[in-house]
PDB file of the backbone (N, CA, C, O) and the ligand in Angstrom, with CONECT records:
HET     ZN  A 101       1
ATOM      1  N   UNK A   1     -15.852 -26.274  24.056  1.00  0.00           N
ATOM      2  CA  UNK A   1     -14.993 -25.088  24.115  1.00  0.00           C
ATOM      3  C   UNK A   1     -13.569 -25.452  23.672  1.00  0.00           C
ATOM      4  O   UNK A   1     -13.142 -26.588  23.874  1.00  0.00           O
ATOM      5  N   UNK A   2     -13.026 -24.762  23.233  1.00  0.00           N
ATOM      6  CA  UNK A   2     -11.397 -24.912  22.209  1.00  0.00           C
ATOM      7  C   UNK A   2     -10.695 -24.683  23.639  1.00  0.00           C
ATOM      8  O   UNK A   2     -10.847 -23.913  24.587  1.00  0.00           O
ATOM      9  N   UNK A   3      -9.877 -25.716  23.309  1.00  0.00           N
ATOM     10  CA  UNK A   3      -8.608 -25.524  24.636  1.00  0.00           C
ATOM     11  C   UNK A   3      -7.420 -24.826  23.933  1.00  0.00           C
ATOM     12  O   UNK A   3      -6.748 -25.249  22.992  1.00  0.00           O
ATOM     13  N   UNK A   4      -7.293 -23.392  24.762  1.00  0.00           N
ATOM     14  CA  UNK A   4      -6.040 -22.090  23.934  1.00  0.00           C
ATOM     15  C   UNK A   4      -4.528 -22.911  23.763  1.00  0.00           C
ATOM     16  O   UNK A   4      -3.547 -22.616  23.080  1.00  0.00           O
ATOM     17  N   UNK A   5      -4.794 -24.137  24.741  1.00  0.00           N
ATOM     18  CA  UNK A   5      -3.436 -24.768  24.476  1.00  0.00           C
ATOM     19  C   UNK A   5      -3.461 -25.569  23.003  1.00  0.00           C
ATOM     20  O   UNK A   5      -2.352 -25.508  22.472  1.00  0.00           O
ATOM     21  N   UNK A   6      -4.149 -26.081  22.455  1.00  0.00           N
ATOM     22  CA  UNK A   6      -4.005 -26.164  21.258  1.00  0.00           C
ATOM     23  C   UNK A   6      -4.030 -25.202  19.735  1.00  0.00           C
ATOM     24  O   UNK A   6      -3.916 -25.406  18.526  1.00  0.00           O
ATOM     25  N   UNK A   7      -4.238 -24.141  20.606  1.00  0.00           N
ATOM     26  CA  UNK A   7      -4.480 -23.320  19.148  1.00  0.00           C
ATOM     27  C   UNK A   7      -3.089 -22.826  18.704  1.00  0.00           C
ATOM     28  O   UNK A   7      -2.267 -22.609  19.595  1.00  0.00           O
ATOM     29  N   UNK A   8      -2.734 -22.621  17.394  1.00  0.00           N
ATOM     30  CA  UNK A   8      -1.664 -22.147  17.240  1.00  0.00           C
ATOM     31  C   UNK A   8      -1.832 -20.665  17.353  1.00  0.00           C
ATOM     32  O   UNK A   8      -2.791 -19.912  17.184  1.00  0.00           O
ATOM     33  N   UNK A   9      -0.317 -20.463  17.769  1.00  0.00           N
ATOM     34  CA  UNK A   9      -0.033 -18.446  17.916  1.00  0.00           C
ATOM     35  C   UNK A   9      -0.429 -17.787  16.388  1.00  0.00           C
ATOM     36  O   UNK A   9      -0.160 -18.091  15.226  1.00  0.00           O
ATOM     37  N   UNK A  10      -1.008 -16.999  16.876  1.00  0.00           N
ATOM     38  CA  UNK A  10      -1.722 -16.035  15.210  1.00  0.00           C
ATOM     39  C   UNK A  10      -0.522 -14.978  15.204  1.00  0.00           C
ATOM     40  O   UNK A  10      -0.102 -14.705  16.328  1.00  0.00           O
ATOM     41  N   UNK A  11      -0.081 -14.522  14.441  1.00  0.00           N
ATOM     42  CA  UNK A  11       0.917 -13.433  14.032  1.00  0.00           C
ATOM     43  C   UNK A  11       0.942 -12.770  15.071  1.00  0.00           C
ATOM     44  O   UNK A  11       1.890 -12.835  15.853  1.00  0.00           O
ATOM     45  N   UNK A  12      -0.276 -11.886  15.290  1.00  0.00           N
ATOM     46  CA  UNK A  12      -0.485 -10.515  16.369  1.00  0.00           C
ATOM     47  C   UNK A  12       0.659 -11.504  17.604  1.00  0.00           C
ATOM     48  O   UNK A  12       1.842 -11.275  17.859  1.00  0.00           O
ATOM     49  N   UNK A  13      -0.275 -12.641  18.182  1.00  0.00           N
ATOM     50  CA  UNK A  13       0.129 -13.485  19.326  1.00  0.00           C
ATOM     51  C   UNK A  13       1.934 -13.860  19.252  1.00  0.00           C
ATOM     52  O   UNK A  13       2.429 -14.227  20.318  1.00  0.00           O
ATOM     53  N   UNK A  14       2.794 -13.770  18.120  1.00  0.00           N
ATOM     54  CA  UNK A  14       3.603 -14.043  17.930  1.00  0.00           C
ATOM     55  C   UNK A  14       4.354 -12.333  18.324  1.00  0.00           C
ATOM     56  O   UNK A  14       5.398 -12.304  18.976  1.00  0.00           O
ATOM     57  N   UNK A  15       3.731 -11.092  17.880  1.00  0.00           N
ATOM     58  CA  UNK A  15       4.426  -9.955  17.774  1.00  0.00           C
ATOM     59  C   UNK A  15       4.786  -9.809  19.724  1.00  0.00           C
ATOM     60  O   UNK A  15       5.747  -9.356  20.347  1.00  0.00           O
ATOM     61  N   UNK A  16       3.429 -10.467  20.167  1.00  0.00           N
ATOM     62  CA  UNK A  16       3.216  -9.997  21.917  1.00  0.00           C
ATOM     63  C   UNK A  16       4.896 -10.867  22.164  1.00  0.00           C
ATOM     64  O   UNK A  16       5.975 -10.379  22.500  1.00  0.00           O
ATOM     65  N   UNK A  17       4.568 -12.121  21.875  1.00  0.00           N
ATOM     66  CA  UNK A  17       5.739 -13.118  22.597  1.00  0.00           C
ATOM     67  C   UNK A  17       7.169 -12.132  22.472  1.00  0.00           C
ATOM     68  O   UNK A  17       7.981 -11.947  23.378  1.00  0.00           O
ATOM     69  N   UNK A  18       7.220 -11.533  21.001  1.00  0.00           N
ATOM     70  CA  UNK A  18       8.701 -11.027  20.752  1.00  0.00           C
ATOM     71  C   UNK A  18       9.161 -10.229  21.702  1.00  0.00           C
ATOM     72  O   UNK A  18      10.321 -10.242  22.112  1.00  0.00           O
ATOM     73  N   UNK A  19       7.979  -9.262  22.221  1.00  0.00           N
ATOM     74  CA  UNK A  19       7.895  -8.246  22.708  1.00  0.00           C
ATOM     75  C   UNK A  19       7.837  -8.739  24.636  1.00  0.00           C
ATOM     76  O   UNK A  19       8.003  -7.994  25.601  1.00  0.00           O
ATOM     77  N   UNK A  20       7.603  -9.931  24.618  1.00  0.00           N
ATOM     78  CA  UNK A  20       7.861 -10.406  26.047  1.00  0.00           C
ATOM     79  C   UNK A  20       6.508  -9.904  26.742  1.00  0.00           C
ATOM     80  O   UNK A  20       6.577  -9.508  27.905  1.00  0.00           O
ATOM     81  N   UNK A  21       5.157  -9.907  26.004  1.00  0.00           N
ATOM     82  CA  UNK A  21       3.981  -9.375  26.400  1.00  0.00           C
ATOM     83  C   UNK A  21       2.968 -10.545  26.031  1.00  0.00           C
ATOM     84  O   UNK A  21       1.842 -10.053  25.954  1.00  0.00           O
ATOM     85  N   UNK A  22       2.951 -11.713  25.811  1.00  0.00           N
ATOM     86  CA  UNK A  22       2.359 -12.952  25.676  1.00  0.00           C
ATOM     87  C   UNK A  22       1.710 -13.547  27.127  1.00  0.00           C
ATOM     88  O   UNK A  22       2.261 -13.922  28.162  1.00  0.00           O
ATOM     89  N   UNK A  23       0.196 -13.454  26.700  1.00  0.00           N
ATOM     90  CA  UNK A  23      -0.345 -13.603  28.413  1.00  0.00           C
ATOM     91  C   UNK A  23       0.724 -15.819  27.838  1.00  0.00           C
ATOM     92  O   UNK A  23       1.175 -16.323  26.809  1.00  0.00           O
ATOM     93  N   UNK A  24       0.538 -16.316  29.549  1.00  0.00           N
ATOM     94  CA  UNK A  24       0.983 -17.447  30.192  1.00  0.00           C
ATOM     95  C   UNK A  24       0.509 -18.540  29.564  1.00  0.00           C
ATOM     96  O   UNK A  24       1.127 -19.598  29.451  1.00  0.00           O
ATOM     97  N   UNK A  25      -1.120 -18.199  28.941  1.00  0.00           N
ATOM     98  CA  UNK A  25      -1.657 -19.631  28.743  1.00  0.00           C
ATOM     99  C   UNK A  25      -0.837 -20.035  27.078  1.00  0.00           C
ATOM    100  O   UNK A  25      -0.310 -21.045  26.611  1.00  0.00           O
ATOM    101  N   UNK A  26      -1.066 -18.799  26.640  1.00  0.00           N
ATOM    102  CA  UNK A  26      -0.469 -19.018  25.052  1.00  0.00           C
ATOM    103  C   UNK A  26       1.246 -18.875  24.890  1.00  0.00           C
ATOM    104  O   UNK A  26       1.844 -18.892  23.814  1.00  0.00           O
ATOM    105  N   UNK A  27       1.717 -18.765  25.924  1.00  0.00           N
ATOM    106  CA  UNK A  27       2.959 -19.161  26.022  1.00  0.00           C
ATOM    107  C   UNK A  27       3.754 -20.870  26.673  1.00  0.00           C
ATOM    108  O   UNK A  27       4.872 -21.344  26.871  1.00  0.00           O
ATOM    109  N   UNK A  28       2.412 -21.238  26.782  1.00  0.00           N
ATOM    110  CA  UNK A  28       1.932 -22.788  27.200  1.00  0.00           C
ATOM    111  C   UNK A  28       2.402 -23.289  26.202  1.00  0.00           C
ATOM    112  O   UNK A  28       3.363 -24.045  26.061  1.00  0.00           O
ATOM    113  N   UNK A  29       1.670 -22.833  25.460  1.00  0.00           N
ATOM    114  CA  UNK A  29       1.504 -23.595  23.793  1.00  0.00           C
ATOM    115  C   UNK A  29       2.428 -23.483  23.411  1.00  0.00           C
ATOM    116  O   UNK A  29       2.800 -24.539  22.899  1.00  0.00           O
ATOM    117  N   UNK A  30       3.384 -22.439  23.317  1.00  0.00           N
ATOM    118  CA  UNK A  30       4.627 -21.896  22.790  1.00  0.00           C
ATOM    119  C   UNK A  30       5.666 -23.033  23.139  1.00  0.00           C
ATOM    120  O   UNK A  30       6.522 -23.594  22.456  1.00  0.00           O
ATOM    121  N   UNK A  31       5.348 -23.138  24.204  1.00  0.00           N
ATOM    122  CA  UNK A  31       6.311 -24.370  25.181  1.00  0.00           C
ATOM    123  C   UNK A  31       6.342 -26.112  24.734  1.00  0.00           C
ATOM    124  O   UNK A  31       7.077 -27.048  25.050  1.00  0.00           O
ATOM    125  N   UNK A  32       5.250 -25.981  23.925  1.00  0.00           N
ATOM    126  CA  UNK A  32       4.821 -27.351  23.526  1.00  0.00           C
ATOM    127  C   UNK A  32       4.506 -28.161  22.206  1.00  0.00           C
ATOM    128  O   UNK A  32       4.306 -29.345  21.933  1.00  0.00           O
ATOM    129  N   UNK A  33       4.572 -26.637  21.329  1.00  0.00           N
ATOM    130  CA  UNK A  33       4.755 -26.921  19.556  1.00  0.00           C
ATOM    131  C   UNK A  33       5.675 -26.432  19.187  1.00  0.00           C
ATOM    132  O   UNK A  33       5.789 -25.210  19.285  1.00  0.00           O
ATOM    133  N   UNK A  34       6.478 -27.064  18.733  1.00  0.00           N
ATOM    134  CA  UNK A  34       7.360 -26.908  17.657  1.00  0.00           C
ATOM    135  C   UNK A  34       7.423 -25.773  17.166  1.00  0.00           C
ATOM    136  O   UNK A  34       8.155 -24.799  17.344  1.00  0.00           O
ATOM    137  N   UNK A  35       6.059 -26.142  16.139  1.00  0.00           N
ATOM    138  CA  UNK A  35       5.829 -25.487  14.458  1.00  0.00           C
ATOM    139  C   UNK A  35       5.985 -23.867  15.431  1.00  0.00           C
ATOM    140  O   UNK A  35       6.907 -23.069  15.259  1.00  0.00           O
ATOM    141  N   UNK A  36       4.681 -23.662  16.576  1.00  0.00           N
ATOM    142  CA  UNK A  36       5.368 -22.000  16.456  1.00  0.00           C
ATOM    143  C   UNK A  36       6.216 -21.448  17.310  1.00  0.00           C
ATOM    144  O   UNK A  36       6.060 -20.375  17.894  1.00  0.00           O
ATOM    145  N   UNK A  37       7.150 -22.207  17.391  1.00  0.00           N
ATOM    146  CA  UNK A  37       8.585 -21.854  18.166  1.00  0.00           C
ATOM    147  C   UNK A  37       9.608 -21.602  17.516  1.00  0.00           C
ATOM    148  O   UNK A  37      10.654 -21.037  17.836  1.00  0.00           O
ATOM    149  N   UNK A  38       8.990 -22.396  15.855  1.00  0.00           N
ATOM    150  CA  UNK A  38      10.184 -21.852  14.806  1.00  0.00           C
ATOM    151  C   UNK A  38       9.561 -20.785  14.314  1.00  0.00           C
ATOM    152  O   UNK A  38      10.291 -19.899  13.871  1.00  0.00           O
ATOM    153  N   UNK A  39       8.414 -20.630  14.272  1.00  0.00           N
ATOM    154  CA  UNK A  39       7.673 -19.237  13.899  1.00  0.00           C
ATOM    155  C   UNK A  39       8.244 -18.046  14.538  1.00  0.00           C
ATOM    156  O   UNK A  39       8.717 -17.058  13.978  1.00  0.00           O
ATOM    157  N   UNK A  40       8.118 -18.313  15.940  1.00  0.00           N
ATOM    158  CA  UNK A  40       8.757 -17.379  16.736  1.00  0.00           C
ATOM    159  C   UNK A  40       9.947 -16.957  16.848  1.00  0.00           C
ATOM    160  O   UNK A  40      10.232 -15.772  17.022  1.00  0.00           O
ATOM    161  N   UNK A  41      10.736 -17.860  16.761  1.00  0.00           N
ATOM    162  CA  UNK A  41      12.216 -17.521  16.797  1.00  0.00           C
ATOM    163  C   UNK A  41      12.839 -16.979  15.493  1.00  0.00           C
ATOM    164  O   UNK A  41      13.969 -16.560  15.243  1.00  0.00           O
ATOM    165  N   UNK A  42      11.730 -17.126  14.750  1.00  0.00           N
ATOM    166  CA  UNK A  42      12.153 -16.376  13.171  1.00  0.00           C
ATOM    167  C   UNK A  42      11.905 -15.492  13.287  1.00  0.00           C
ATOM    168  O   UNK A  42      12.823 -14.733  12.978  1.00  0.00           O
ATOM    169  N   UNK A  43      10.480 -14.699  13.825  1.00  0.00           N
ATOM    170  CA  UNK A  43       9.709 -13.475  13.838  1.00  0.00           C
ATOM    171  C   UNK A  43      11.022 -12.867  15.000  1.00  0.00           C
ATOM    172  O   UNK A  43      11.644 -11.952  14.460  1.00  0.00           O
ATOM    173  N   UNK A  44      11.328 -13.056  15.846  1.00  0.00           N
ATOM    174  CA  UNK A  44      12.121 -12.684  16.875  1.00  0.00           C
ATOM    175  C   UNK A  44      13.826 -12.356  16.077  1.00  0.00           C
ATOM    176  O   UNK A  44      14.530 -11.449  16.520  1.00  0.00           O
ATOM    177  N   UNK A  45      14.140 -12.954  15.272  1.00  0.00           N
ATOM    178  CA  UNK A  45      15.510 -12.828  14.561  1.00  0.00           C
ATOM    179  C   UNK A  45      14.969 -11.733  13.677  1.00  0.00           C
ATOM    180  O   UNK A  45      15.498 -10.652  13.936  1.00  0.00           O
ATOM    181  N   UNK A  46      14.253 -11.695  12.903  1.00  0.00           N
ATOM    182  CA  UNK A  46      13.504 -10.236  12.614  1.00  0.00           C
ATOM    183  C   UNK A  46      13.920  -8.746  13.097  1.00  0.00           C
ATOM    184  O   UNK A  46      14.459  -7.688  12.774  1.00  0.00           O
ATOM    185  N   UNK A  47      13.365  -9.353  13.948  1.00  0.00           N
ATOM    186  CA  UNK A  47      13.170  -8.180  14.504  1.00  0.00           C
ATOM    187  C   UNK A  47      14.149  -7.367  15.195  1.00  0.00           C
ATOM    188  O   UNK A  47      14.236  -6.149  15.345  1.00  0.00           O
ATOM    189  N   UNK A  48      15.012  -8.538  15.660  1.00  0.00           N
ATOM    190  CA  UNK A  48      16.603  -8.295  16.143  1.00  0.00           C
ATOM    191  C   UNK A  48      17.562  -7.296  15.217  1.00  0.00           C
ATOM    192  O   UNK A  48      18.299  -6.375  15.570  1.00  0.00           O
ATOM    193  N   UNK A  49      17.192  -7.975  13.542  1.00  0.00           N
ATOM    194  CA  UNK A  49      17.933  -7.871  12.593  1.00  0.00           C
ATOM    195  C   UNK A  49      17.569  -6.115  12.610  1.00  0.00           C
ATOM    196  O   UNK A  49      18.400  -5.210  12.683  1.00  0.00           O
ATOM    197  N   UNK A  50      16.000  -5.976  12.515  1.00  0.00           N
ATOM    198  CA  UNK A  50      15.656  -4.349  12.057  1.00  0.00           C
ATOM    199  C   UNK A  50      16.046  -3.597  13.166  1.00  0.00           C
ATOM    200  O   UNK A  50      16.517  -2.504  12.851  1.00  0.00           O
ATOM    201  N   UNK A  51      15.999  -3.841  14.428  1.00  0.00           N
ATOM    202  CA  UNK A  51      16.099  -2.974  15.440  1.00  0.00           C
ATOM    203  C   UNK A  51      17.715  -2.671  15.432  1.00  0.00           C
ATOM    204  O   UNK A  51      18.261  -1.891  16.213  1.00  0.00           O
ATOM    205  N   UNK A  52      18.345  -3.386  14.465  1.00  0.00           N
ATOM    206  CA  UNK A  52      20.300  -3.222  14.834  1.00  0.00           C
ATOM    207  C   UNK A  52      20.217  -2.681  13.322  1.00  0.00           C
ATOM    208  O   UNK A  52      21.320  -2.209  13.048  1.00  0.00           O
ATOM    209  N   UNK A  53      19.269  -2.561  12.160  1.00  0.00           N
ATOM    210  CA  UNK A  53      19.259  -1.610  11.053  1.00  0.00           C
ATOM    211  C   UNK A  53      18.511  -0.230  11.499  1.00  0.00           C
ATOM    212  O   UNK A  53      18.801   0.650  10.688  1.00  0.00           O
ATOM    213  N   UNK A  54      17.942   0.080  12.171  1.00  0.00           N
ATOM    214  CA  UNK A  54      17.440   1.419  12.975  1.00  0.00           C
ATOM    215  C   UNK A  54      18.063   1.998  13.794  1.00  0.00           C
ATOM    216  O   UNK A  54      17.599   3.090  14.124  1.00  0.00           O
ATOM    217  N   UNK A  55      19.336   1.545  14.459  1.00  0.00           N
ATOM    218  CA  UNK A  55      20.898   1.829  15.038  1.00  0.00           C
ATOM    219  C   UNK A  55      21.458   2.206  14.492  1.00  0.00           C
ATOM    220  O   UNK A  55      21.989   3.285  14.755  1.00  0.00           O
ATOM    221  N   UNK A  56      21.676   1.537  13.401  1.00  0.00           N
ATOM    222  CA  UNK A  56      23.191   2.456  12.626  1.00  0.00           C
ATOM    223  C   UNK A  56      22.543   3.533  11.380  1.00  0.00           C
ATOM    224  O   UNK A  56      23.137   4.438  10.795  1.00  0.00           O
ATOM    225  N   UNK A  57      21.060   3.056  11.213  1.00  0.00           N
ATOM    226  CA  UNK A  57      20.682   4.063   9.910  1.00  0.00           C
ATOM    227  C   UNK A  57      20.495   5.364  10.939  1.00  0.00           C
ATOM    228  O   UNK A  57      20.160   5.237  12.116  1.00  0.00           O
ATOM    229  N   UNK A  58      20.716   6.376  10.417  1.00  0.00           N
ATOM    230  CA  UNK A  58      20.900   8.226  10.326  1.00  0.00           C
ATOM    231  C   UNK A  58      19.575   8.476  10.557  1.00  0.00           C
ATOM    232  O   UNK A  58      18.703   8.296   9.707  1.00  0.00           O
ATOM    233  N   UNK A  59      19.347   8.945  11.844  1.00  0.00           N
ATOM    234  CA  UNK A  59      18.003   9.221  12.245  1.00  0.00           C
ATOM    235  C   UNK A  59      17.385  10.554  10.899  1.00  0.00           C
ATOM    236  O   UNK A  59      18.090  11.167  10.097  1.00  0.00           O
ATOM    237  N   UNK A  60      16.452  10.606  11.015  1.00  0.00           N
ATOM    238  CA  UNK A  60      15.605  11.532  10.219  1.00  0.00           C
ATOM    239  C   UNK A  60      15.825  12.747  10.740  1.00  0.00           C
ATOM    240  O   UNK A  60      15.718  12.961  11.948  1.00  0.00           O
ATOM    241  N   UNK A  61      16.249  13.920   9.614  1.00  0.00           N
ATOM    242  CA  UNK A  61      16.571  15.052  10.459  1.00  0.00           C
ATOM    243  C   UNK A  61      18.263  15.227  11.082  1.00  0.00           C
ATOM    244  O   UNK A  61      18.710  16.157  11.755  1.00  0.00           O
ATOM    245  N   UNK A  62      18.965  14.007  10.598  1.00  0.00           N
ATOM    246  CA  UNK A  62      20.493  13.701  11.022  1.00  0.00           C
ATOM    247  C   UNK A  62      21.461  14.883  10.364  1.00  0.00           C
ATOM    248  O   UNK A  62      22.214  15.598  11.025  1.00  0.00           O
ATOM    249  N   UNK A  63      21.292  14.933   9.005  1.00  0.00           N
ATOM    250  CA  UNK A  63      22.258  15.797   8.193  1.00  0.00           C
ATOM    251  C   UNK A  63      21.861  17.607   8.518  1.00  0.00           C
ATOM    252  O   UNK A  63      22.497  18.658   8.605  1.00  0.00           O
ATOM    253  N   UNK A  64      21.014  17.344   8.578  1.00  0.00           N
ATOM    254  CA  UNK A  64      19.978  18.644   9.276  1.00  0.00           C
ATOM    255  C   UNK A  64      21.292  19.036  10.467  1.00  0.00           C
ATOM    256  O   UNK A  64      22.367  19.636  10.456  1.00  0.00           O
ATOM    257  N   UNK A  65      20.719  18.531  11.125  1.00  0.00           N
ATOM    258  CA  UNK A  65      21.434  18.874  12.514  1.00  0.00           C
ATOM    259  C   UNK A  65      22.834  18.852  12.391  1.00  0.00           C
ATOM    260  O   UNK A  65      23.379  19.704  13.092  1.00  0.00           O
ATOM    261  N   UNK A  66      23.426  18.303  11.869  1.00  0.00           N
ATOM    262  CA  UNK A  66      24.995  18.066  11.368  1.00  0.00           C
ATOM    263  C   UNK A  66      24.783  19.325  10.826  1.00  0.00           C
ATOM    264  O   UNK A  66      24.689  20.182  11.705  1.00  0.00           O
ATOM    265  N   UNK A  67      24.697  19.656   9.936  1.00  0.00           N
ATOM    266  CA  UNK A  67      25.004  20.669   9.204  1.00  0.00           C
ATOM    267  C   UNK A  67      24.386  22.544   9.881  1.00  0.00           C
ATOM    268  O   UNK A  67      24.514  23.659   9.375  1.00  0.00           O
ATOM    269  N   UNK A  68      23.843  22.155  10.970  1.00  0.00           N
ATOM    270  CA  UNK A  68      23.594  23.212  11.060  1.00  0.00           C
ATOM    271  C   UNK A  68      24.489  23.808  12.441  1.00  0.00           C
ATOM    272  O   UNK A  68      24.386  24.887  13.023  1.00  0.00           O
ATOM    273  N   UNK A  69      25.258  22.817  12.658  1.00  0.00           N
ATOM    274  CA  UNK A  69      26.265  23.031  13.162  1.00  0.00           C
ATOM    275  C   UNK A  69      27.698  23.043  12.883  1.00  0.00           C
ATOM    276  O   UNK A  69      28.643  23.066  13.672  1.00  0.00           O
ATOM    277  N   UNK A  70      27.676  23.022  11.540  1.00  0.00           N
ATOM    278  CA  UNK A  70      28.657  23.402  10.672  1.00  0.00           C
ATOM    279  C   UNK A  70      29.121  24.790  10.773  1.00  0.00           C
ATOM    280  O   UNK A  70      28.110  25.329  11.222  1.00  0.00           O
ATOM    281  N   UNK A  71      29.981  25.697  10.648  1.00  0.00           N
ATOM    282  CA  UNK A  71      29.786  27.176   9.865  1.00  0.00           C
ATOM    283  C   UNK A  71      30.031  26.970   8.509  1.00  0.00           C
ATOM    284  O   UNK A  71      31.159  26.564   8.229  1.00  0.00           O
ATOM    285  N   UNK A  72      29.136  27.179   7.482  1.00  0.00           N
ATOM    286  CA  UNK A  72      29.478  27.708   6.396  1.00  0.00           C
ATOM    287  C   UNK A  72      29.094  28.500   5.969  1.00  0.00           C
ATOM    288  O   UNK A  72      27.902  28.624   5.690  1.00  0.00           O
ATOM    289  N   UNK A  73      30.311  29.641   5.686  1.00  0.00           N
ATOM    290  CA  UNK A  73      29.996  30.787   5.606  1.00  0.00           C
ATOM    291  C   UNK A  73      29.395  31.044   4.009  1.00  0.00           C
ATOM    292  O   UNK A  73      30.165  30.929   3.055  1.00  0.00           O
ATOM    293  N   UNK A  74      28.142  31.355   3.837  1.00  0.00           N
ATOM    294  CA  UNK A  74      27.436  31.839   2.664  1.00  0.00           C
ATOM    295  C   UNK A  74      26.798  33.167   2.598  1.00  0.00           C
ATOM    296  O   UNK A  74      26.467  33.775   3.616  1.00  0.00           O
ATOM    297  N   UNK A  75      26.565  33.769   1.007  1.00  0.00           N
ATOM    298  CA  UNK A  75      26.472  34.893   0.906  1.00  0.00           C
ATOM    299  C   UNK A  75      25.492  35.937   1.833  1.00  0.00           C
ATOM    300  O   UNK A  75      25.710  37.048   2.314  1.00  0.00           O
ATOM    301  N   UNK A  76      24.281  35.015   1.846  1.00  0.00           N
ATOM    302  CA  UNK A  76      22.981  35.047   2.603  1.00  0.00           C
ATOM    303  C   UNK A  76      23.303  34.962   4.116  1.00  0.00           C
ATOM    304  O   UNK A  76      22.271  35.062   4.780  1.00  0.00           O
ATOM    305  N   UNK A  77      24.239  34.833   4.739  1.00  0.00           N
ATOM    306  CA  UNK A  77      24.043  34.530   6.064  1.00  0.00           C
ATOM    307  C   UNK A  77      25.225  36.286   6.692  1.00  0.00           C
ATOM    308  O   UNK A  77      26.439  36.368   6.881  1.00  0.00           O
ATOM    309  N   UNK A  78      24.149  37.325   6.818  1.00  0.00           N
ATOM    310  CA  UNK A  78      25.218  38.242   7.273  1.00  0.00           C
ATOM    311  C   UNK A  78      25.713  38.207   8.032  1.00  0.00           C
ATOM    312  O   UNK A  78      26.490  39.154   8.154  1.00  0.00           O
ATOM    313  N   UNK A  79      25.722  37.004   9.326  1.00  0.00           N
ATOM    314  CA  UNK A  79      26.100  37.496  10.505  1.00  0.00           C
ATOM    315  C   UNK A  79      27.574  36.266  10.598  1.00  0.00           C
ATOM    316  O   UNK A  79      28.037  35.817  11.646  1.00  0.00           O
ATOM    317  N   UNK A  80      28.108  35.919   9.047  1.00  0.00           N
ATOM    318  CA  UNK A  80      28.982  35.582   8.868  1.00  0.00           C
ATOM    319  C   UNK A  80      29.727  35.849   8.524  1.00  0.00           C
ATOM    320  O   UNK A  80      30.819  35.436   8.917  1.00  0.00           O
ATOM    321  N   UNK A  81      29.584  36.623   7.669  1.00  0.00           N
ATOM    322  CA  UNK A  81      30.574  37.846   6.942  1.00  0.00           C
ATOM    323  C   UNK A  81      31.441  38.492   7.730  1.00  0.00           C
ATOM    324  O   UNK A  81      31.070  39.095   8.737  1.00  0.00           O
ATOM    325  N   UNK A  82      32.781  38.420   7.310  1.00  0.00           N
ATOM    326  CA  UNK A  82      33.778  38.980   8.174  1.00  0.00           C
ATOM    327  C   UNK A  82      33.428  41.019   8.104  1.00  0.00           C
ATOM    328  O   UNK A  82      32.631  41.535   7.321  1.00  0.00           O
ATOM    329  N   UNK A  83      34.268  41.774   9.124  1.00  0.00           N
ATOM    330  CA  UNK A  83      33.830  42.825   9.637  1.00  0.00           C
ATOM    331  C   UNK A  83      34.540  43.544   8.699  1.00  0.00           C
ATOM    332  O   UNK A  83      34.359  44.743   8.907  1.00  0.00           O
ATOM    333  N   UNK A  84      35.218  43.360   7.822  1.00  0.00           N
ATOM    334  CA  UNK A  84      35.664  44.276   6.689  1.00  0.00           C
ATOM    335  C   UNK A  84      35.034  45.122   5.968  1.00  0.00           C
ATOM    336  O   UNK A  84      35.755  45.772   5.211  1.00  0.00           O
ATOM    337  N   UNK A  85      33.495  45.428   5.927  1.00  0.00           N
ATOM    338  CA  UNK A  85      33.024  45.964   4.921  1.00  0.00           C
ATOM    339  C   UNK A  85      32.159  47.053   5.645  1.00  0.00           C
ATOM    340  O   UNK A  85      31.422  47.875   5.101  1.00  0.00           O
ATOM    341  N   UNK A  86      32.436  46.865   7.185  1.00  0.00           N
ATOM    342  CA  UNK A  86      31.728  48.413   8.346  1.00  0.00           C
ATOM    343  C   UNK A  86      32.278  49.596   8.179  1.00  0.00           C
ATOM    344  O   UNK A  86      31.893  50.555   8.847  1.00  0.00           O
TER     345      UNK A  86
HETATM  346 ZN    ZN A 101       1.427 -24.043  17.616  1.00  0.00          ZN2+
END
């Protein structure tokens, strides 16, 4: 039988660790190789990096909402039109 302490972390096993969801035994391993601790700490700077580019980028639907709280008054919108013409 393969002892999990020697196996290296597979990607998926690397996404759990980032995520602080890595069962104990394979965080054993984590504790004791190198090779995927630099794996990890890369996959983990990653991810740091996108989650602080999903912060400042303009949610979907941003200008939308901005703007529809704008007034601009256009031809089409009667209930903008000043009362001059009753
Ligand atoms: Zn390893």
């Amino acid at each position: 039988m393969t002892n999990p302490l020697l196996l290296h972390l597979t990607p998926e096993e690397i996404e759990l660790w980032a995520q602080g969801l890595l069962p104990a035994t394979r965080d054993a391993h984590l504790a004791q190789c190198a090779e995927c601790r630099a794996i990890a700490e890369r996959e983990r700077k990653l991810i740091r990096e996108l989650a602080q580019l999903t912060r400042f980028a303009p949610e979907f639907g941003f200008v939308e909402r901005v703007m529809a709280n704008v007034n601009v008054p256009t031809p089409s919108s009667p209930h903008l039109r000043p009362h001059t013409d009753s």
